[in-house]
N, C-alpha and C positions, 0 to 999 in steps of 0.2 A: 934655737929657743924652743921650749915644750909646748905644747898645745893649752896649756892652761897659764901659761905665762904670755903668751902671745893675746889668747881671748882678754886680759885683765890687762895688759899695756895698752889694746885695743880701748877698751872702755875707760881706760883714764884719760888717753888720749880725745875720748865723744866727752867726757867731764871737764876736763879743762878747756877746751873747744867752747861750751854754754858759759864758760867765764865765771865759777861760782864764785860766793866766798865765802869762806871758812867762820866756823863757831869751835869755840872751845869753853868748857864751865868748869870750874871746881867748885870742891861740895863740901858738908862735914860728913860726909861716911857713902856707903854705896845702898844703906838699905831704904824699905820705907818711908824712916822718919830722919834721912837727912835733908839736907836743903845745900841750894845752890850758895855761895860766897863769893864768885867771882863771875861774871862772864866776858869773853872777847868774840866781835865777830871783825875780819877782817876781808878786805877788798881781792880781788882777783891778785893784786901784784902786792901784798902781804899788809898795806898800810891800814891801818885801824878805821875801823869805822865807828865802833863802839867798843870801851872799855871800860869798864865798871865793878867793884867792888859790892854785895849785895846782902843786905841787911841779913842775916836769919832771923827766927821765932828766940832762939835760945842762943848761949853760948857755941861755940866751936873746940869737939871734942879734942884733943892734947896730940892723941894720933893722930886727926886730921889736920893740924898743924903740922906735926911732924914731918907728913907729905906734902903740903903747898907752902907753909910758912907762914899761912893768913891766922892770925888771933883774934879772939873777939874783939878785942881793943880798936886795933883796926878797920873792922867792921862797922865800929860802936856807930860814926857818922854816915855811912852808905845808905843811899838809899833803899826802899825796903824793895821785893820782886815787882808789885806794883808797876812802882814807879819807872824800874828799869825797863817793863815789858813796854811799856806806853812809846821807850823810844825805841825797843831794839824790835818789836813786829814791824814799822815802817822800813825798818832796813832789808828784810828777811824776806817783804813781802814781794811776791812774782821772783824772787829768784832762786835760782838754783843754791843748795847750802849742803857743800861738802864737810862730813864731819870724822874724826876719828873716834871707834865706837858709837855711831849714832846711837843705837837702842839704847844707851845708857845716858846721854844726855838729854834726849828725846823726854825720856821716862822720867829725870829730875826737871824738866822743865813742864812735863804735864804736873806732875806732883805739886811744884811750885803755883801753878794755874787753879789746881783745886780748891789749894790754900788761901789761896789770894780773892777766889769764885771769879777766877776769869774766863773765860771761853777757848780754847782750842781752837784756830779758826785755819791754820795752816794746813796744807794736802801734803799725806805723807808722800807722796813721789818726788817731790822739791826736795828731800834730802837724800844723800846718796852716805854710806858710810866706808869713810878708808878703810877701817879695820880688815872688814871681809873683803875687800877689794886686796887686800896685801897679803891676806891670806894664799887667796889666790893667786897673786903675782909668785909670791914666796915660796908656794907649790911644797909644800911637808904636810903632807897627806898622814891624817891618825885614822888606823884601819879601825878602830873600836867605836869610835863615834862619825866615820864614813862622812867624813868633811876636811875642811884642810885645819891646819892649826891655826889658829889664834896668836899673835904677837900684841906684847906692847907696843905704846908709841918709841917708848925706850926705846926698847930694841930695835923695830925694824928704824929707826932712825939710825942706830947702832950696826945694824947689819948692811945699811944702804952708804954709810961711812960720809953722814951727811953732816955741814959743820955744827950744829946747831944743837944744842943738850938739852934732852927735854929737862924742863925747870920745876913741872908741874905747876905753872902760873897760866893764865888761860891765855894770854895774848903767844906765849913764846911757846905753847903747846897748839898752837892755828898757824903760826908761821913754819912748826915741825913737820905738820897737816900738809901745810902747801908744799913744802920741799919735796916729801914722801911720794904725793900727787906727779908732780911735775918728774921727779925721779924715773916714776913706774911707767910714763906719757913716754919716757925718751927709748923704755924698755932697757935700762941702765942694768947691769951686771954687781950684784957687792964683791966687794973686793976674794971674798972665797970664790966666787964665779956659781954661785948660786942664783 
């Protein structure tokens, strides 16, 4: 095993150990002015803790549909970010919260906080982010940008030959989370022997 594969099966290994649990959010788009439409955060051993649906300002663009499935329609009854934060910070709070891509949902749930004029009150060291954790596991070093590469959840679910398709729904993209987790803890091989 490579030295940078061993240091990141290490540290999955000290993350699943603290017991997190997982968040997962879909959104209507990646920039600025989209907004969250779903969030899941789920227990160390995959079961929900919180699952919800989440109002936006506006409709939900056609594309973003396209990739979660969620329509305004749908939404139309959800409650709005508000309401959802009121339950999902008590869950969140003092624990560890494993995420895939944290910076990006980090950054839609601050966005969301603005909007709402809610406070930020969580320490960012409580979250840990799979992404660059599997990067590293994954070890395909880009000499240009002198870091490792980036995977989806897709894929490194895909390359880890884990049974579970990312869906892009937020509960079955945190149970993706914890397999990937739990995968890179055992320091598991994908079937290329990558």
């Amino acid at each position: 095993m490579n030295p940078a594969r061993r240091r990141a099966q290490g540290q999955a290994l000290r993350i699943l150990q603290s017991r997190p649990v997982y968040l997962d959010t879909e959104t209507t788009g990646l920039g600025q002015e989209a907004e969250i439409v779903e969030i899941a955060v789920l227990d160390f051993e995959g079961e929900a803790l919180f699952e919800s649906l989440v109002r936006p300002r506006g409709p939900i663009p056609p594309d973003a549909t396209g990739v979660h499935g969620i329509t305004t329609a749908m939404v139309a009854g959800a409650p709005d970010w508000r309401s959802v934060w009121l339950e999902v910070e008590p869950i969140l709070a003092g624990r560890p919260v494993a995420i895939y891509n944290a910076e990006f949902d980090l950054r839609m749930m601050r966005l969301a906080h603005r909007r709402a004029s809610l406070a930020w009150t969580l320490p960012a060291d409580q979250f840990t982010c799979l992404m660059e954790l599997y990067a590293e596991y994954r070890g395909d070093w880009n000499p240009i940008r002198r870091s490792y590469r980036w995977h989806s959840l897709e894929a490194a679910g895909r390359q880890c030959a884990l049974p579970l398709a990312n869906s892009h729904r937020a509960a079955q993209d945190a149970q993706l989370a914890r397999m990937l987790l739990e995968h890179m803890a055992r320091g598991s091989l994908d079937p290329a022997g990558g």
